[in-house]
N, C-alpha and C positions, 0 to 999 in steps of 0.2 A: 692666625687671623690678623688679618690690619685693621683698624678703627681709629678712624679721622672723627673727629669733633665738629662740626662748624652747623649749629644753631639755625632756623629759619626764624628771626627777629624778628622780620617784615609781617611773615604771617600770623595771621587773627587768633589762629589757636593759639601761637603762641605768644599773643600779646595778651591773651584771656587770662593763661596764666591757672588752670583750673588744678588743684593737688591730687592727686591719684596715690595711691597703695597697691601695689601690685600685686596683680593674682595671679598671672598667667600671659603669655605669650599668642600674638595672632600672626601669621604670616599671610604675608599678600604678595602680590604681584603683577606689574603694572599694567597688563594687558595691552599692549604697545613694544613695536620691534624697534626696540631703542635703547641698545644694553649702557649705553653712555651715561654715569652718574650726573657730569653737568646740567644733563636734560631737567633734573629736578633739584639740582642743588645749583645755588649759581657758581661757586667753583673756584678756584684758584691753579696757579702752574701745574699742579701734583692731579687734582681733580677733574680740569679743566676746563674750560669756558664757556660758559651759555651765550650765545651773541645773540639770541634772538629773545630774550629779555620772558619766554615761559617756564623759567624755574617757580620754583613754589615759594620762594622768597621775598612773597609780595602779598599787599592786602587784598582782598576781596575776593580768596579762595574759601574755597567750604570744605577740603580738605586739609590734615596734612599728619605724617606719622614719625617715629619717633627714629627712622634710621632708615637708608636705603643700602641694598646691595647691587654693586654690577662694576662697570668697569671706567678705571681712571685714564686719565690723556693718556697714558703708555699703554694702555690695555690690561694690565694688571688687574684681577680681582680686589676686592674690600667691600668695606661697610663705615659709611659716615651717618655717623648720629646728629640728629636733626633737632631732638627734643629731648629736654631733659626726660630722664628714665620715669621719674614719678609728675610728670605733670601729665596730665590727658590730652591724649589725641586727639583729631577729629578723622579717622581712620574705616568703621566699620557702619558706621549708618545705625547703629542700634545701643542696648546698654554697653557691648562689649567694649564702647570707649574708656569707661568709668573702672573697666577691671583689669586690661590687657595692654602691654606692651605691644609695640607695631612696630612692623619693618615689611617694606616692600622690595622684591625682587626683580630687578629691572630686564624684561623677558628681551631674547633676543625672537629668532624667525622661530625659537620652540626646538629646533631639530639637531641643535650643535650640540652631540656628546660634549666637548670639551670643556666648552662655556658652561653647559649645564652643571658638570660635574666639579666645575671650580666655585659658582657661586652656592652650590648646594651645602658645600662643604663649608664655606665662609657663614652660611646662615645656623648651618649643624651650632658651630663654634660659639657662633654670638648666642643662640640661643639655650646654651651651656652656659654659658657665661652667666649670663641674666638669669638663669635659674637657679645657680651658683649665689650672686649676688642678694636674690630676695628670697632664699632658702623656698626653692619650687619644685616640686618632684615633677619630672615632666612626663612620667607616666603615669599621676592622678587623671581621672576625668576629669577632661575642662582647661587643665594646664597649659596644653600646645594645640595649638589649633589654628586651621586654616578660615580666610576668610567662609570657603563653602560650608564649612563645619561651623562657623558661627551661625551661617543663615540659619542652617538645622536645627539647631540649639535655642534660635527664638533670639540670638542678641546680634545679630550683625543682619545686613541687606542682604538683596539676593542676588550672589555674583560669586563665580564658580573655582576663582583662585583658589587653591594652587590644583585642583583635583584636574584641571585642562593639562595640564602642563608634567607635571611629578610624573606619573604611570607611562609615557611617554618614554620615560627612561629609565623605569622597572622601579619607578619607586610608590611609596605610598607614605599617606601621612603617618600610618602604623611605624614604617619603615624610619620617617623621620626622626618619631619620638624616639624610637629605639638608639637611635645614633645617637641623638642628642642626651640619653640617660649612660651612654658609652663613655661619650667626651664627660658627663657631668665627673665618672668614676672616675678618668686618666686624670682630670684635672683635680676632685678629689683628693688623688694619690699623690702628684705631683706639688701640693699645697702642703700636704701632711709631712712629707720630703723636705721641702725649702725650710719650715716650721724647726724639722726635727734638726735641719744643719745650721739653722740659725741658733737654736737652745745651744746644741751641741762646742759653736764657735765661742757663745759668752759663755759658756764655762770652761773654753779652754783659754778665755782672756784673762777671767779672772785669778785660774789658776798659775798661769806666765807672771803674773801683775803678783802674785805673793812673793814676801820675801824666804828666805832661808831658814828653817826649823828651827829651832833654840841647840837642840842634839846637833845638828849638822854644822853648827858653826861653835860650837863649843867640841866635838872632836875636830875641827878640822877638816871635816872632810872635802868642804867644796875647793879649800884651797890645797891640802894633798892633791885632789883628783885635777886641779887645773895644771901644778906643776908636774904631773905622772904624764900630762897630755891626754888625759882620758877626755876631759869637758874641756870646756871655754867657762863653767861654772852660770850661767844664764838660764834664765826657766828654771828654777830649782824645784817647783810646783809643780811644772808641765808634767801633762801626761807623757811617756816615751814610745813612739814609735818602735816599729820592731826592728827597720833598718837604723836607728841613731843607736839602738840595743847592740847591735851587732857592729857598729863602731867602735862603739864604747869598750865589747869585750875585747874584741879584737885589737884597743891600743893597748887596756888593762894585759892581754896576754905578751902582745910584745914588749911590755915595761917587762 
């Protein structure tokens, strides 16, 4: 997943400034054949440029949400976040502003496998992410949901995103959340991973960082083993690999 940063400051929501707690994730999507992120972000090199001055980055809008997806000046897929994650949107027309994270899906003509399948996947991601972030299981009821599934629900307006669009290309919101409790796992795994090799690293610093036994330096032996050629005598703590193991015997046999 890529995720650009850049804030709509200009807009009223977010000069409002309102605190939000997150419960749950909405996806939208723009309902306009204009997969170009500039279109609603004003943009910079990497994002690129709104010249016609209707990005969302201005006052006197009555929307705006907390991230879009689609595509940058090279055509590359991402997601540039717009709003901070806990301040409230003005995204869904109903309570659902007060509970749910927003990001809109910047629709192309509907019909491109390719584009569809890349920004689907970038939303899969981020909304892993976010769910990751504010501990959300995104298979409770209520947790992932689409703008249409909020109307149903009684907290958002009535407007059909994503259920137009998804099935289109054999997906469903079922389908989504599924993905999206996939990535939650890989990513899961992949934290619990970094976690165990970061533990793993400071204990093998502290153990390099010890000095020499009181036994090992009262028989001699680090400095035997340096003039045998066996060690260099350094790390005396360290754990030993199996290949430094298999140095070690192997100078120990040719002494």
């Amino acid at each position: 997943m890529t995720l650009i940063q850049q804030y709509l400051t200009k807009n009223d929501c977010y000069k409002a400034g309102v605190a939000m707690t997150p419960k749950g994730v909405m996806v939208h999507s723009t309902g306009a054949d204009n997969p170009s992120l500039a279109r609603y972000v004003p943009g910079n090199a990497t994002i690129g440029i709104n010249r016609y001055g209707n990005h969302w980055n201005r006052p006197g809008l009555d929307a705006c949400v907390h991230a879009f997806i689609g595509q940058l000046d090279g055509g590359a897929v991402a997601a540039v976040q717009t709003l901070p994650w806990e301040m409230e949107g003005w995204h869904c027309g109903g309570s659902g502003n007060h509970t749910h994270i927003s990001f809109e899906i910047c629709e192309d003509g509907l019909d491109d496998p390719h584009y569809f399948s890349a920004v689907y996947r970038e939303a899969v991601e981020l909304t892993a992410m976010l769910c990751m972030e504010y501990d959300l299981d995104p298979l409770d009821d209520g947790v992932v949901i689409c703008h249409a599934e909020g109307h149903t629900r009684g907290i958002a307006s009535n407007h059909g995103d994503v259920l137009h669009w998804f099935p289109r290309h054999g997906k469903t919101m079922d389908d989504f959340r599924e993905d999206v409790a996939k990535e939650v796992d890989s990513m899961t795994e992949s934290k619990i991973r970094q976690i165990v090799r970061e533990e793993m690293a400071s204990v093998e610093a502290e153990r390099a960082a010890q000095p020499a036994s009181p036994w090992a330096v009262d028989a001699k032996v680090i400095t035997r083993a340096k003039e045998a050629g066996i060690s260099d005598g350094t790390r005396p703590g360290s754990t030993m690999t199996r290949e430094e193991g298999m140095a070690m015997i192997l100078a120990a046999v040719g002494k």
